[in-house]
VMD Tcl script that builds the backbone (N, CA, C; Angstrom):
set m [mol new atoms 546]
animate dup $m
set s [atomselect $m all]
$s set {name element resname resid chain x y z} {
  {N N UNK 1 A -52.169 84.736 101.380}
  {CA C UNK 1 A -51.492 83.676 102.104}
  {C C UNK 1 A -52.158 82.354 101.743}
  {N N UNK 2 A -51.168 81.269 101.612}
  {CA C UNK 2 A -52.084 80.044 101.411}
  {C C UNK 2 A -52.587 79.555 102.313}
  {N N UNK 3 A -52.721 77.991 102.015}
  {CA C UNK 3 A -53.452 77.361 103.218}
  {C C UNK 3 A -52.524 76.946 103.932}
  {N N UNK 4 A -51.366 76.375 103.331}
  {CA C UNK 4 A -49.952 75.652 104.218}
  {C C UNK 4 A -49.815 76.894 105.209}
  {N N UNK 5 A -49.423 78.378 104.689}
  {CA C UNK 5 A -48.915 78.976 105.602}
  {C C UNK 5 A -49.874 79.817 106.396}
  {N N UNK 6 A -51.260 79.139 106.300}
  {CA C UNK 6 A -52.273 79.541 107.245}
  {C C UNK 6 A -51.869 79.066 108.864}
  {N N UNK 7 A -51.766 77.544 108.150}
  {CA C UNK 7 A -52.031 76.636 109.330}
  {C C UNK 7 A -50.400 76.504 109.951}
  {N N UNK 8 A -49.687 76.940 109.390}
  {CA C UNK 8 A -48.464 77.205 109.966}
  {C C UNK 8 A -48.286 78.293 111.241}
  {N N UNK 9 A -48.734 79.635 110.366}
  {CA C UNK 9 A -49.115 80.516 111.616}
  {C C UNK 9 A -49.856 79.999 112.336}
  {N N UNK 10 A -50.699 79.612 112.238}
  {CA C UNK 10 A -52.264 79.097 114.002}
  {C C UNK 10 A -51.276 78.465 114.568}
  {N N UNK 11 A -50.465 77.225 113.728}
  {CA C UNK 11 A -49.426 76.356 114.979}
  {C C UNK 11 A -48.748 77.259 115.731}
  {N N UNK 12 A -47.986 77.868 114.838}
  {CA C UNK 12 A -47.071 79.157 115.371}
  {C C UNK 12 A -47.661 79.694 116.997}
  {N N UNK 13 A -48.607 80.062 116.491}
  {CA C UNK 13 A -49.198 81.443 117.371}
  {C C UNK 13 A -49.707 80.774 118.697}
  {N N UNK 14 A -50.188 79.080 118.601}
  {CA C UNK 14 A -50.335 78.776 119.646}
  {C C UNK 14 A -49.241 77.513 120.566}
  {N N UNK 15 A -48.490 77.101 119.751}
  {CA C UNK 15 A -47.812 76.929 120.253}
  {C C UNK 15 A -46.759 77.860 120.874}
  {N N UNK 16 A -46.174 78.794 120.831}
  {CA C UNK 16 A -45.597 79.681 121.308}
  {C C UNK 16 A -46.072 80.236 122.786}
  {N N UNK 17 A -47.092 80.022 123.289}
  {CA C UNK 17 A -47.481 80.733 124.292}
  {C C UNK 17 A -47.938 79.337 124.736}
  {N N UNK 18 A -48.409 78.782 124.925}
  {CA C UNK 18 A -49.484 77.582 125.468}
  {C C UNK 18 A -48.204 76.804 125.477}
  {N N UNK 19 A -46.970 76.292 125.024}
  {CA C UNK 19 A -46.034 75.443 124.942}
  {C C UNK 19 A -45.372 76.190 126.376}
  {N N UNK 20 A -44.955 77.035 126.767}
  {CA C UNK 20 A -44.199 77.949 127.802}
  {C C UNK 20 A -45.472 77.873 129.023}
  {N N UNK 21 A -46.507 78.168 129.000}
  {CA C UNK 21 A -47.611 78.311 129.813}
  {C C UNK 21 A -47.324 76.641 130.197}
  {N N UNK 22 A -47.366 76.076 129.851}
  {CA C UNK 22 A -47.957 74.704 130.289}
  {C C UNK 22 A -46.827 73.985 130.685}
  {N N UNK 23 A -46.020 74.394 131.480}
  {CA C UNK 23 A -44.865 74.167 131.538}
  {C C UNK 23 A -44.492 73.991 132.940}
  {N N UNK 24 A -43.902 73.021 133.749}
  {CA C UNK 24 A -43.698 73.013 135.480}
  {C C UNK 24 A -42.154 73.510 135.877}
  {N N UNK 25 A -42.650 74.575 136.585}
  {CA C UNK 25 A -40.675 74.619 137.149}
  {C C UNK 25 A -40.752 74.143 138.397}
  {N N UNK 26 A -39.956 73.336 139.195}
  {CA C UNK 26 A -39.114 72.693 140.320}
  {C C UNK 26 A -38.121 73.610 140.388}
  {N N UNK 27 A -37.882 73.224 142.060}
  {CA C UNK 27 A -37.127 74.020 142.772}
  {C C UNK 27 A -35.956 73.609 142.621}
  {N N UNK 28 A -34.992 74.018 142.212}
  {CA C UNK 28 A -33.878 73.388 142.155}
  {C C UNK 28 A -32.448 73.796 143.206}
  {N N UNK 29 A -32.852 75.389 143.896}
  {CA C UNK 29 A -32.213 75.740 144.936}
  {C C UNK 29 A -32.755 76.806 145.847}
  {N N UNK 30 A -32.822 76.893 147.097}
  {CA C UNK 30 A -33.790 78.044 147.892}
  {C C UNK 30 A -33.656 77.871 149.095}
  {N N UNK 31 A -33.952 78.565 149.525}
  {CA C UNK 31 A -34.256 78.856 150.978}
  {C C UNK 31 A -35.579 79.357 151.406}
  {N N UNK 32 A -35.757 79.025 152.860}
  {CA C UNK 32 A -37.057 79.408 153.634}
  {C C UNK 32 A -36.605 79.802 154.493}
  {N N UNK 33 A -37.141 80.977 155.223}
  {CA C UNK 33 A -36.893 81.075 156.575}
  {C C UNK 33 A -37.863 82.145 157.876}
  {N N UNK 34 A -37.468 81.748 159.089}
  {CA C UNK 34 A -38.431 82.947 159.715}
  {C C UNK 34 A -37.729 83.652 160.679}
  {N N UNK 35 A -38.071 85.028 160.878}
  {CA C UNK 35 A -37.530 85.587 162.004}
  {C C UNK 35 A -38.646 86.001 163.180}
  {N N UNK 36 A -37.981 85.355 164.487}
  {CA C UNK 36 A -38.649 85.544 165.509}
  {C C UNK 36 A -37.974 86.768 166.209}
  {N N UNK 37 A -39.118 87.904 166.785}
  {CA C UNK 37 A -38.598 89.122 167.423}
  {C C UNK 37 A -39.162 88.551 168.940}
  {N N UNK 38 A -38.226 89.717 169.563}
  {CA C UNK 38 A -38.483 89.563 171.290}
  {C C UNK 38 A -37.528 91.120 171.747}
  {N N UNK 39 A -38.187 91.648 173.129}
  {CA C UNK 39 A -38.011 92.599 173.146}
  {C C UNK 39 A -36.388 92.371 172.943}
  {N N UNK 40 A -35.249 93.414 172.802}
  {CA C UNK 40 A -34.030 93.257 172.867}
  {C C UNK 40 A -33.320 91.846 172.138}
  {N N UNK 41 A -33.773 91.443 171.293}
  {CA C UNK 41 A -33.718 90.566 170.513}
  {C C UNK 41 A -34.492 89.874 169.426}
  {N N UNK 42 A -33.673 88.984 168.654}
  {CA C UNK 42 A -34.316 88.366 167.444}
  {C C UNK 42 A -33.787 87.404 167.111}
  {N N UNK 43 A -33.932 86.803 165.873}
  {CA C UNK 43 A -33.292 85.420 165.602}
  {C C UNK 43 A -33.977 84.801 164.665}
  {N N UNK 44 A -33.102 84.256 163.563}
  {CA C UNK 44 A -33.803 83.486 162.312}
  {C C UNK 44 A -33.762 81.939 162.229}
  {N N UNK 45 A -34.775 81.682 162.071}
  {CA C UNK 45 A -34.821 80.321 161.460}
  {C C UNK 45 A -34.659 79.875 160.128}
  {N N UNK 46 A -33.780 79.010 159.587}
  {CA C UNK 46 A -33.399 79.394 157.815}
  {C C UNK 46 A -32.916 77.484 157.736}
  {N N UNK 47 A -33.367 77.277 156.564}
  {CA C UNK 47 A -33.355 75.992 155.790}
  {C C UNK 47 A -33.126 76.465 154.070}
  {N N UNK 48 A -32.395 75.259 153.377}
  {CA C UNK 48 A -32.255 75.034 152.402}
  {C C UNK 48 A -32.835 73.982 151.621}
  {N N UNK 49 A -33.655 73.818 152.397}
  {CA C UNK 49 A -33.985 72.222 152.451}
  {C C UNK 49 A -35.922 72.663 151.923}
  {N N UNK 50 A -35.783 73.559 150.968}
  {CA C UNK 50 A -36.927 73.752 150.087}
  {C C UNK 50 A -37.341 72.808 148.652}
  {N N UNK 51 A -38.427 72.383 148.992}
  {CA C UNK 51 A -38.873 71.465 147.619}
  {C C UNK 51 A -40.411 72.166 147.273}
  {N N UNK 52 A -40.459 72.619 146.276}
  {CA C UNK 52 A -41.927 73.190 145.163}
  {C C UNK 52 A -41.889 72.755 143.774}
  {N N UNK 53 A -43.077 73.156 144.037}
  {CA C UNK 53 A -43.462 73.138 142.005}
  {C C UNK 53 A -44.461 74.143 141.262}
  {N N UNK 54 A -44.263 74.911 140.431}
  {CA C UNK 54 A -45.328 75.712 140.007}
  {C C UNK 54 A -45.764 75.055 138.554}
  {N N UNK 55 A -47.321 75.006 138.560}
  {CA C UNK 55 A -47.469 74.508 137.289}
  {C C UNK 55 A -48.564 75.999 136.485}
  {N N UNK 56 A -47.638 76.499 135.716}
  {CA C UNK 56 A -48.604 77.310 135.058}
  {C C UNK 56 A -49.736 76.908 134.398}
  {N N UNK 57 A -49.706 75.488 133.811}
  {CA C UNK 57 A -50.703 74.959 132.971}
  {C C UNK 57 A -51.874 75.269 133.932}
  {N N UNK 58 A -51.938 75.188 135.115}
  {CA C UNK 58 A -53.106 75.287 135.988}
  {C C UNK 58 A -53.206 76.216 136.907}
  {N N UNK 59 A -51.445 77.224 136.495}
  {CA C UNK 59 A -51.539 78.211 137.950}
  {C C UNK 59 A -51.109 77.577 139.337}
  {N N UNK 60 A -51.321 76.537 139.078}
  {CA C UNK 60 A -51.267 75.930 141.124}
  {C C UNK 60 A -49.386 76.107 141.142}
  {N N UNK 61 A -49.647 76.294 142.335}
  {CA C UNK 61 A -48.016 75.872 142.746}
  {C C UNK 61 A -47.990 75.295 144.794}
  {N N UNK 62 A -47.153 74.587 145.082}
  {CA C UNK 62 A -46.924 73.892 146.166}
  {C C UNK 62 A -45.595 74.077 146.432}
  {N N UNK 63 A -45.301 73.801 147.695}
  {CA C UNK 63 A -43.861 73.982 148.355}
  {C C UNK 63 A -43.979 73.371 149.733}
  {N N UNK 64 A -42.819 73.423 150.022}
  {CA C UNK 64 A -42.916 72.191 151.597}
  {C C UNK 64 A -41.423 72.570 152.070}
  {N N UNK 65 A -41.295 72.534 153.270}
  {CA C UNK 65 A -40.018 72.543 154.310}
  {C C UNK 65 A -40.068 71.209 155.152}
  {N N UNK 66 A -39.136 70.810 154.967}
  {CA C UNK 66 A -39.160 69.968 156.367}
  {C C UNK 66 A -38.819 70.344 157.953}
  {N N UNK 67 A -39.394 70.466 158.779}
  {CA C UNK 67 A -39.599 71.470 160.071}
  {C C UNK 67 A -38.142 71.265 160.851}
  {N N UNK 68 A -37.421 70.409 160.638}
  {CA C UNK 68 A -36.840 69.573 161.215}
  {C C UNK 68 A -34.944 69.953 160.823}
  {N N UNK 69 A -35.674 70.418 158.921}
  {CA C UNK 69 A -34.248 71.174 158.268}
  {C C UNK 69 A -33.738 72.349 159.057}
  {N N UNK 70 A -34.790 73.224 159.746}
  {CA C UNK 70 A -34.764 74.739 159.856}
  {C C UNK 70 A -33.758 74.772 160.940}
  {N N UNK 71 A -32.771 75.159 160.845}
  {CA C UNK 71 A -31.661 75.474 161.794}
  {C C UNK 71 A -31.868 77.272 162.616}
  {N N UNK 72 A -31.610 77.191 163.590}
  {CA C UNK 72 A -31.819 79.073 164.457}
  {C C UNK 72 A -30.229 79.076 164.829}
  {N N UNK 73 A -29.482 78.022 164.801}
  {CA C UNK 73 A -27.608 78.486 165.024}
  {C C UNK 73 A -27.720 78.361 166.743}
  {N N UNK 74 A -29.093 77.751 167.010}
  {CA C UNK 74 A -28.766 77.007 168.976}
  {C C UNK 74 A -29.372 75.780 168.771}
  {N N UNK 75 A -28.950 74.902 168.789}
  {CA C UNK 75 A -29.170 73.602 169.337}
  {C C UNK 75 A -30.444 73.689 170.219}
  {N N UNK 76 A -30.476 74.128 171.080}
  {CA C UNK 76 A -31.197 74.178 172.622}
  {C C UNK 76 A -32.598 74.258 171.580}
  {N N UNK 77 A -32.727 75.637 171.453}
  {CA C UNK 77 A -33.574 76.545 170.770}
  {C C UNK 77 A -34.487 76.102 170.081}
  {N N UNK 78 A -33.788 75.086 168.836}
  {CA C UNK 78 A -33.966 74.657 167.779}
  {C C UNK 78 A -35.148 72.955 168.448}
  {N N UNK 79 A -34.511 72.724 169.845}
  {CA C UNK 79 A -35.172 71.295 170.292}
  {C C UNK 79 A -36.383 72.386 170.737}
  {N N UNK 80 A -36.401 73.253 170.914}
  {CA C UNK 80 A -37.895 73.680 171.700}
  {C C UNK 80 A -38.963 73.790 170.225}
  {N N UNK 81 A -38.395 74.428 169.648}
  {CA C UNK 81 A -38.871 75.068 168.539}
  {C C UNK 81 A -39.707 73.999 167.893}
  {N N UNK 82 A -38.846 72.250 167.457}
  {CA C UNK 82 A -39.367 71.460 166.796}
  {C C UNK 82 A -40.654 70.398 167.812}
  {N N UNK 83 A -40.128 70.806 169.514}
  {CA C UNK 83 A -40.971 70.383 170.717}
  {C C UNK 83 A -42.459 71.210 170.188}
  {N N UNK 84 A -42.528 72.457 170.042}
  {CA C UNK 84 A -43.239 73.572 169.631}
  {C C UNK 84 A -44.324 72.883 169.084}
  {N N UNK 85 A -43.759 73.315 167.516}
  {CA C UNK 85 A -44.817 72.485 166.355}
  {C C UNK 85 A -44.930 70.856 166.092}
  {N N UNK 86 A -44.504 70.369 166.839}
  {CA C UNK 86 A -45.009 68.987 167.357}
  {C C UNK 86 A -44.612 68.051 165.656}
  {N N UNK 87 A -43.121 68.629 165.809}
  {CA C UNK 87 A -42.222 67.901 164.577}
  {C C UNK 87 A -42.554 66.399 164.302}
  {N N UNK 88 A -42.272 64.920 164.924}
  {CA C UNK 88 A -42.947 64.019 164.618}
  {C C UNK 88 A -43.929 63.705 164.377}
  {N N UNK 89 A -45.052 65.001 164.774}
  {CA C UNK 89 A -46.356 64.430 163.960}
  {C C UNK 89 A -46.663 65.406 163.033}
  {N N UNK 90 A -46.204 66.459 162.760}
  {CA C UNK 90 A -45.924 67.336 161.408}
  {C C UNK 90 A -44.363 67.722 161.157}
  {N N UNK 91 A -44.118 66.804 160.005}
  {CA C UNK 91 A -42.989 67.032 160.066}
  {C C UNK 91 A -42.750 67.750 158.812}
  {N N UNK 92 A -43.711 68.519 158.245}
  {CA C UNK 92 A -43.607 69.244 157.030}
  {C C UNK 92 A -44.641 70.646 157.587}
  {N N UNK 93 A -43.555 72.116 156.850}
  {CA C UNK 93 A -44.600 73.253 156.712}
  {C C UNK 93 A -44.919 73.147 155.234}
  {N N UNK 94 A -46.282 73.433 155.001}
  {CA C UNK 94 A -46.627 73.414 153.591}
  {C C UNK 94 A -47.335 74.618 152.896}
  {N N UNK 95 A -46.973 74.677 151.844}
  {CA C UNK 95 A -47.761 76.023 151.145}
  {C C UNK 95 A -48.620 75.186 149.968}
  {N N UNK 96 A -50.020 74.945 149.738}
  {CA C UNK 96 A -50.416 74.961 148.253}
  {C C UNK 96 A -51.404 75.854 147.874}
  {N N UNK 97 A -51.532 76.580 146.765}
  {CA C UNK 97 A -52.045 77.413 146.391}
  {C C UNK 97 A -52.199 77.581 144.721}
  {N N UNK 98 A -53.155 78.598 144.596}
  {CA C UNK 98 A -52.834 78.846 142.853}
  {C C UNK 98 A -53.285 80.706 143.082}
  {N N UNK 99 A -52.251 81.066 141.742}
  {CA C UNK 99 A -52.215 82.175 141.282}
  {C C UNK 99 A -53.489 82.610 141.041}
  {N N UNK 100 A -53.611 84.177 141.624}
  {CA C UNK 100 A -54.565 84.536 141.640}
  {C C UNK 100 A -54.329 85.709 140.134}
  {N N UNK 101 A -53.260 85.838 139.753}
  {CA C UNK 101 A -52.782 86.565 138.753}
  {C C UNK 101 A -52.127 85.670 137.684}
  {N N UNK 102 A -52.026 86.441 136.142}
  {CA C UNK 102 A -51.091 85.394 135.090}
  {C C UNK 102 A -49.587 85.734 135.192}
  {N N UNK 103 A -48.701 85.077 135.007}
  {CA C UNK 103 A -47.252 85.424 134.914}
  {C C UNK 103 A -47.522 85.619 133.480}
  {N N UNK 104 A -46.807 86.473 132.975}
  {CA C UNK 104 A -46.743 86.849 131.764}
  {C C UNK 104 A -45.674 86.401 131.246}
  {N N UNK 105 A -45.017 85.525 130.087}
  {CA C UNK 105 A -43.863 84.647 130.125}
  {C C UNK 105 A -42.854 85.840 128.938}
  {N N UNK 106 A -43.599 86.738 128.248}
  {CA C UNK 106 A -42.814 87.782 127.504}
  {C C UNK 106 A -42.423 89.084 128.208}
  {N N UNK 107 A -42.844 89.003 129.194}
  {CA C UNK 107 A -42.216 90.203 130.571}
  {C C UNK 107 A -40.659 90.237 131.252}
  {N N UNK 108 A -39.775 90.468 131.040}
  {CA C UNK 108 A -38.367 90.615 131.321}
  {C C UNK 108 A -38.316 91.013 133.028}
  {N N UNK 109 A -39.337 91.925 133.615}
  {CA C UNK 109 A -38.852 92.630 134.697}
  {C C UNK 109 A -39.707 92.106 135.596}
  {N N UNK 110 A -39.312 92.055 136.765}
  {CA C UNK 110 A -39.936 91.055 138.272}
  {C C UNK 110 A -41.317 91.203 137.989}
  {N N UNK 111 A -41.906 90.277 137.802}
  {CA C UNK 111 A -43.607 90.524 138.452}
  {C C UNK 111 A -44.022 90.122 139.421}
  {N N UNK 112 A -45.043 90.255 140.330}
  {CA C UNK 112 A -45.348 90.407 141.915}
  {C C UNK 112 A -46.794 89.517 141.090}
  {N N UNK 113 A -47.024 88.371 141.281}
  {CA C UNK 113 A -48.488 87.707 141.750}
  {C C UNK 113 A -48.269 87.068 142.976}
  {N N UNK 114 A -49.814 87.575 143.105}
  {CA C UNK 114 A -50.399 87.080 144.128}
  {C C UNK 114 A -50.899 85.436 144.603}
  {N N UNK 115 A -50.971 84.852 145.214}
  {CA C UNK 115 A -51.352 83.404 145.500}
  {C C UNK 115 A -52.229 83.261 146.465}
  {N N UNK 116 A -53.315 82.483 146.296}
  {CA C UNK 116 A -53.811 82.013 147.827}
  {C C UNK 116 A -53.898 80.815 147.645}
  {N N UNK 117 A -54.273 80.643 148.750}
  {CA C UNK 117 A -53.939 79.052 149.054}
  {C C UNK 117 A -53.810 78.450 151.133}
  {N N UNK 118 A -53.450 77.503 150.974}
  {CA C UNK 118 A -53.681 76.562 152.346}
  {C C UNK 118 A -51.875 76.774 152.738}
  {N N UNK 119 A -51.856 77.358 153.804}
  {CA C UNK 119 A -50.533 77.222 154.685}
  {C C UNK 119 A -50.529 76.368 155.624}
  {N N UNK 120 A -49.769 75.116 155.574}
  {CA C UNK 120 A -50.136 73.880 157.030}
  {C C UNK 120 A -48.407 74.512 157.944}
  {N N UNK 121 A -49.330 74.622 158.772}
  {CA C UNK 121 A -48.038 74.812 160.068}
  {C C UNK 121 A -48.151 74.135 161.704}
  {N N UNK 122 A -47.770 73.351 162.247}
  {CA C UNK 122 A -47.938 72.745 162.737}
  {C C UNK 122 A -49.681 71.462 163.023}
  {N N UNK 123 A -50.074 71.770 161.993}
  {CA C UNK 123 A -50.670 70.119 161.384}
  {C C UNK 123 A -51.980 71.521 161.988}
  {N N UNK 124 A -52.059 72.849 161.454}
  {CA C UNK 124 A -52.706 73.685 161.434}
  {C C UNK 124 A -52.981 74.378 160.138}
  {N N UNK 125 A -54.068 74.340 159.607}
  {CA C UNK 125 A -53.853 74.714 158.123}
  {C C UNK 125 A -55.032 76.045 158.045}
  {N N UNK 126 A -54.713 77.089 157.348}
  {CA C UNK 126 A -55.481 78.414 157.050}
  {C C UNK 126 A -55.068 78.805 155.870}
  {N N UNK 127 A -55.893 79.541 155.416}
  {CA C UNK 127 A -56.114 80.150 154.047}
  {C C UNK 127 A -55.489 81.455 154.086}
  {N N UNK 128 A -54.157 81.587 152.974}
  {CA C UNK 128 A -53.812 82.943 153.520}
  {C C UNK 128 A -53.476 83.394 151.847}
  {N N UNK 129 A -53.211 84.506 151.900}
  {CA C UNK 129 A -52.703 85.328 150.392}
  {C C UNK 129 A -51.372 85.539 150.030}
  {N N UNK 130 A -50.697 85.199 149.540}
  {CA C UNK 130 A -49.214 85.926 149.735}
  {C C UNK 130 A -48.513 86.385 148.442}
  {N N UNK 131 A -47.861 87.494 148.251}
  {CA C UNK 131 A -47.437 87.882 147.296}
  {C C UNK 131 A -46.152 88.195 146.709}
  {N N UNK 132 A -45.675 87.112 145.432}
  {CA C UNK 132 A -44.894 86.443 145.045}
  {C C UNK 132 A -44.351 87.154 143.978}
  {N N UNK 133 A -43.016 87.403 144.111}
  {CA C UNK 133 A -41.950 87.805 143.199}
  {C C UNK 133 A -41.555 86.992 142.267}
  {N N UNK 134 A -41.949 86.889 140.800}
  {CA C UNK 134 A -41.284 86.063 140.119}
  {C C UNK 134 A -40.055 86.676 138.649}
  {N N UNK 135 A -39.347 86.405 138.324}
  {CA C UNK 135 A -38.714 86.401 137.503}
  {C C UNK 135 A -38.418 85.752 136.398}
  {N N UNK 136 A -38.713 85.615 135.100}
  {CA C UNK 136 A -37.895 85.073 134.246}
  {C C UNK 136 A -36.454 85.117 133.837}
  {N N UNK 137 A -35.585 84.360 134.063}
  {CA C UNK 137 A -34.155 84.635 134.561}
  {C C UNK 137 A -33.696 84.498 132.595}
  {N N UNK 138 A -33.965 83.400 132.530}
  {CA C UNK 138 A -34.286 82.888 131.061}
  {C C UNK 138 A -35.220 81.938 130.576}
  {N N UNK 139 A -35.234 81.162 129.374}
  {CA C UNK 139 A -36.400 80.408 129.370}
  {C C UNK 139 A -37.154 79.285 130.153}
  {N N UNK 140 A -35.833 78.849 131.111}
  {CA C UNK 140 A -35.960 77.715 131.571}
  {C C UNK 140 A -35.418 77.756 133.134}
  {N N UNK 141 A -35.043 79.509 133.721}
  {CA C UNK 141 A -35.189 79.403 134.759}
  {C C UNK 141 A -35.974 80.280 135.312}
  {N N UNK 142 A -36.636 80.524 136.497}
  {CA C UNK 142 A -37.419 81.529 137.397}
  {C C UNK 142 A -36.832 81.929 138.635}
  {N N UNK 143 A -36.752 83.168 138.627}
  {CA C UNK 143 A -36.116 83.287 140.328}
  {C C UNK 143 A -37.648 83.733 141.034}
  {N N UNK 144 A -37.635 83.438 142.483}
  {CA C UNK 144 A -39.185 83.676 143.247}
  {C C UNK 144 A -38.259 84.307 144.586}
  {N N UNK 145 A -39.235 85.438 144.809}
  {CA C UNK 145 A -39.081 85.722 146.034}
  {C C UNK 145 A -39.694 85.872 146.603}
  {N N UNK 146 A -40.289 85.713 147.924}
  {CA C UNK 146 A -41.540 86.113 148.540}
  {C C UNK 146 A -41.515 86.057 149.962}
  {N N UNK 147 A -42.125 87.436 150.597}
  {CA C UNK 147 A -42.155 87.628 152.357}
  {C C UNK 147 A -43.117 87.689 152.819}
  {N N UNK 148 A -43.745 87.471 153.734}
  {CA C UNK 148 A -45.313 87.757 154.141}
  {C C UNK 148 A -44.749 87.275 155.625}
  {N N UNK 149 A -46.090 87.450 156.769}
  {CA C UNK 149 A -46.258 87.934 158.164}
  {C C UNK 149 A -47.119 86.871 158.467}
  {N N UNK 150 A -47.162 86.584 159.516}
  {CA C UNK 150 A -47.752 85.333 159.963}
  {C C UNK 150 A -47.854 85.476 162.076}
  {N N UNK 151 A -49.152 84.962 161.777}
  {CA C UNK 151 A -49.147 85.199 163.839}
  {C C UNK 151 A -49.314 83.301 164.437}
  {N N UNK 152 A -48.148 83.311 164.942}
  {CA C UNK 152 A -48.188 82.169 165.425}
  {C C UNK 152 A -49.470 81.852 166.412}
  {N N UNK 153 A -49.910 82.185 166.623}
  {CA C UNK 153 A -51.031 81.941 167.875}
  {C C UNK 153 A -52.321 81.683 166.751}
  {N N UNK 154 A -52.276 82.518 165.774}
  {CA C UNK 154 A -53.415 81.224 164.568}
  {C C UNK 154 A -53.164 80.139 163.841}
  {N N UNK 155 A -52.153 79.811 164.406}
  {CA C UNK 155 A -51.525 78.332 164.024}
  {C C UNK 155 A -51.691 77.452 165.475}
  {N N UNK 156 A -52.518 77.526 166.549}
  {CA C UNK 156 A -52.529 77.519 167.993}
  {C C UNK 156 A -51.345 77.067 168.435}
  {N N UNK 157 A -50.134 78.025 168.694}
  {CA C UNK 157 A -48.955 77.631 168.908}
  {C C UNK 157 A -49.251 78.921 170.417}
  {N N UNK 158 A -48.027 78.557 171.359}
  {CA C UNK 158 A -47.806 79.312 172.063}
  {C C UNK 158 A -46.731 80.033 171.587}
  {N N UNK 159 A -46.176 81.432 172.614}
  {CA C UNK 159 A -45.847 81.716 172.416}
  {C C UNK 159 A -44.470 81.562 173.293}
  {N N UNK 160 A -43.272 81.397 172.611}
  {CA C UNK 160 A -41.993 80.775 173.787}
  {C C UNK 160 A -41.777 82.211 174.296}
  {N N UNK 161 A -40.902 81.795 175.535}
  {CA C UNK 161 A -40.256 82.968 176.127}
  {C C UNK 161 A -39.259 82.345 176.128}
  {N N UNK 162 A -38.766 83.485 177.055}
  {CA C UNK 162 A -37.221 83.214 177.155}
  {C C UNK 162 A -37.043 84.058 178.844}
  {N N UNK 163 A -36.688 83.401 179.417}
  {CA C UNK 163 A -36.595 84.277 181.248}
  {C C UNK 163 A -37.975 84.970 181.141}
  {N N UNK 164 A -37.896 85.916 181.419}
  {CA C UNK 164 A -39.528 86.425 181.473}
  {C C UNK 164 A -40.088 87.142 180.440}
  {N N UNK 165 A -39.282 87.317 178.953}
  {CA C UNK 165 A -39.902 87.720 178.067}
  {C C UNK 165 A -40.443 87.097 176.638}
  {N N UNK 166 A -41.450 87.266 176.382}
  {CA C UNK 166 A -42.567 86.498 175.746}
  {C C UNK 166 A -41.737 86.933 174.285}
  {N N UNK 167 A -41.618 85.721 173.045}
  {CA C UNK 167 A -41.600 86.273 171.756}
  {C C UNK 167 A -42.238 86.610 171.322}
  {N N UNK 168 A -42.238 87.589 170.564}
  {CA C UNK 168 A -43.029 88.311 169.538}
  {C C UNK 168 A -44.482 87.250 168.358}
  {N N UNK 169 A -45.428 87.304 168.738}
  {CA C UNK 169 A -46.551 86.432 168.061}
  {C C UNK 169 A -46.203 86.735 166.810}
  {N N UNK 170 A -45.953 87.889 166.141}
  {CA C UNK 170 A -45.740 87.993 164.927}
  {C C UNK 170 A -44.470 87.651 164.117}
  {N N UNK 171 A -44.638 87.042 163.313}
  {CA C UNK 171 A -42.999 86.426 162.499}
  {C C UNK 171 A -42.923 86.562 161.371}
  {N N UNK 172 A -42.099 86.756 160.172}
  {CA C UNK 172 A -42.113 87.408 158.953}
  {C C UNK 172 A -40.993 85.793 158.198}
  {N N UNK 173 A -41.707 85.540 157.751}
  {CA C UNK 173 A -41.435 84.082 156.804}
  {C C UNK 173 A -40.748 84.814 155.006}
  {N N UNK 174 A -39.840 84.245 154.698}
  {CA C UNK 174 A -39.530 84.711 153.226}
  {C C UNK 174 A -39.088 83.332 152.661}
  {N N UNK 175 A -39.177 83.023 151.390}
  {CA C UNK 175 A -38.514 82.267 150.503}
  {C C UNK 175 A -37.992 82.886 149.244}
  {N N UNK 176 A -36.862 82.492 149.091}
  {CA C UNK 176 A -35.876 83.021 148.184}
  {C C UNK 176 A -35.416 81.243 147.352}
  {N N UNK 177 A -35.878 81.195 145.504}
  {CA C UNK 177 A -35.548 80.078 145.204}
  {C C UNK 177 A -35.397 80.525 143.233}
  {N N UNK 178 A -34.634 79.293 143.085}
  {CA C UNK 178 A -34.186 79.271 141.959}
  {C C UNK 178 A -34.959 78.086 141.531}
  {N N UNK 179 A -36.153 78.365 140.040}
  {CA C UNK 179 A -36.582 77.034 139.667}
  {C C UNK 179 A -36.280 77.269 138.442}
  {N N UNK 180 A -36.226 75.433 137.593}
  {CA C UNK 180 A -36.231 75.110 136.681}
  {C C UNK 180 A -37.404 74.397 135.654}
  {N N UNK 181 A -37.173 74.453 134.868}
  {CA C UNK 181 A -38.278 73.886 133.946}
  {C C UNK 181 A -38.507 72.484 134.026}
  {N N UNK 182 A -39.373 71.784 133.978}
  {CA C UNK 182 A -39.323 70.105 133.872}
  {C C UNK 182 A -39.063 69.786 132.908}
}
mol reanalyze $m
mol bondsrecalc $m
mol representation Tube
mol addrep $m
């Protein structure tokens, strides 16, 4: 091999992987949402109103709701809820974190990494793990899915009732989103 098509391959070989790696996808459509249990009942909280970014170049990725998007389908409900987490003075839930695993960008079939990172929920922030469904849809899109469990009372939230029964402390949060490449 010569020298031209030495240095052709090295470009080759690293641009090909490091060009895709270093690469940011934005959210371009998704949802967030949570379901609250109570005995003889339940009920979701769900927004569309998702904005992230994953940057492989560094692994990190971020995401944010606005508290305020999240609709439960009661009015009433929905004023306690944002009374709750004390909406005007947090008016964002936030996720930032970085991959604790690599996405592999030549992998066709769902991969599951893991993330940790800072969850802010009502202007309460903890370190939690959560583990993330990603997809390469094609080159330039990603589908993410991801569910994890969460206890409102380590976010120092109370817990609402309703007549005399207390909701469930525990709540199961998912995001479902479609990103694109920058």
């Amino acid at each position: 091999m010569n020298k031209k098509g030495m240095y052709l391959l090295i470009i080759l070989l690293f641009s090909s992987n490091i060009g895709i790696n270093a690469q940011k996808f934005l959210v371009k459509e998704g949802t967030a949402s949570f379901k609250a249990k109570m005995p003889l009942n339940s009920y979701i909280g769900k927004t569309d109103d998702l904005q992230g970014v994953i940057d492989f170049k560094d692994g990190t990725l971020t995401f944010s709701v606005p508290v305020k998007s999240i609709k439960t389908d009661n009015e009433k409900r929905d004023g306690h809820m944002y009374e709750l987490v004390k909406a005007e003075k947090n008016p964002n839930v936030v996720f930032k974190g970085k991959f604790i695993d690599d996405f592999n960008f030549e992998e066709k079939a769902t991969q599951t990494l893991n993330a940790t990172g800072d969850f802010t929920l009502a202007g309460v922030t903890r370190e939690i793990t959560i583990p993330i469904d990603l997809k390469l849809a094609t080159e330039n899109i990603i589908q993410l899915k991801a569910s994890w469990s969460l206890l409102i009372t380590d976010y120092n939230l109370e817990r609402p009732n309703l007549a005399f029964l207390k909701i469930n402390d525990k709540h199961d949060l998912s995001v479902d989103a479609i990103l694109k490449k920058e």
